[in-house]
C-alpha positions in Angstrom: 135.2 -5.6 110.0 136.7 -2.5 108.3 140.1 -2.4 107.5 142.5 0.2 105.7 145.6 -0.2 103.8 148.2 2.0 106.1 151.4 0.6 103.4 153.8 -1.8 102.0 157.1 -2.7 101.9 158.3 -0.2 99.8 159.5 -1.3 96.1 158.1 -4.7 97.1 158.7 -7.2 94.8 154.6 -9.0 93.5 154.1 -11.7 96.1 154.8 -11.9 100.1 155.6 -8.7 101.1 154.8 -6.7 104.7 151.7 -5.1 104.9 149.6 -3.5 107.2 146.0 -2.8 107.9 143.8 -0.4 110.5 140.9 -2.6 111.5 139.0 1.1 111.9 136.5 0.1 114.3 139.0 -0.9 117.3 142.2 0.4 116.2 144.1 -2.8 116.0 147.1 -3.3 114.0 146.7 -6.2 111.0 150.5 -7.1 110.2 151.5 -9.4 107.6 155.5 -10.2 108.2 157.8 -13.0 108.2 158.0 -14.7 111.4 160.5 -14.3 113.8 163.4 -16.8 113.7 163.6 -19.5 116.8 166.8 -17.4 118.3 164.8 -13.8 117.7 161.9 -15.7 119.6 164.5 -17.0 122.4 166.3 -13.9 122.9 162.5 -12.1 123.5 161.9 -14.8 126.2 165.2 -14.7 128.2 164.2 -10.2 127.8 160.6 -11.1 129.3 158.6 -8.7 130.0 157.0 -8.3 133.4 157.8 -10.3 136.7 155.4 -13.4 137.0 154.8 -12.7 132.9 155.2 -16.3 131.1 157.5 -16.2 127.9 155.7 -18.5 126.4 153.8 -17.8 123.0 150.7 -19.4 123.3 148.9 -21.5 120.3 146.5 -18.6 119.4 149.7 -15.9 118.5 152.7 -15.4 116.8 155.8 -13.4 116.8 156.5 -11.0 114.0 159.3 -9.3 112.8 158.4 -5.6 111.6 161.0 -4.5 109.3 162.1 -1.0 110.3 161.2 0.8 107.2 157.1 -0.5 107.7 157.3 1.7 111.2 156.6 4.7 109.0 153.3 3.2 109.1 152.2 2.6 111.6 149.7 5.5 113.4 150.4 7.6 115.7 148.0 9.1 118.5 148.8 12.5 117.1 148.0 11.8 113.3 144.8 13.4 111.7 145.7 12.0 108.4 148.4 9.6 108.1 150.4 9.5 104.8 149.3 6.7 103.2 151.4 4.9 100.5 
């Protein structure tokens, strides 16, 4: 497995921070966040997401939260070279 540093939470402080990683051989995201809260994770389940879709987050995942300012980077299908901080 390969992965690249995309960035971190900017002026983090040492320890615990958002990050996030291009595994470069299938494109997957690698996030490192704080998990979302129990009413983040109820509100997403009373959303859904498509008809006959359970709600339900199974054993094997997690929900995340993504801080807005860590969008920045995350790729896009129109980067070359991403700016990498």
């Amino acid at each position: 497995m390969a992965l690249r540093f995309l960035g971190i939470w900017p002026n983090t402080p040492d320890n615990g921070s958002p990050t996030i990683w291009l595994e470069e051989e299938t494109g997957d995201l690698i996030i490192q966040s704080w998990f979302a809260d129990e009413a983040t994770i109820k509100k997403a389940q009373e959303v859904g997401s498509i008809p006959g879709h359970t709600t339900d987050v199974p054993p094997h995942e997690g929900v995340f939260r993504l801080p807005q300012n860590m969008i920045q980077f995350i790729p896009r299908p129109d980067d070359e070279d991403p700016d990498v901080s």
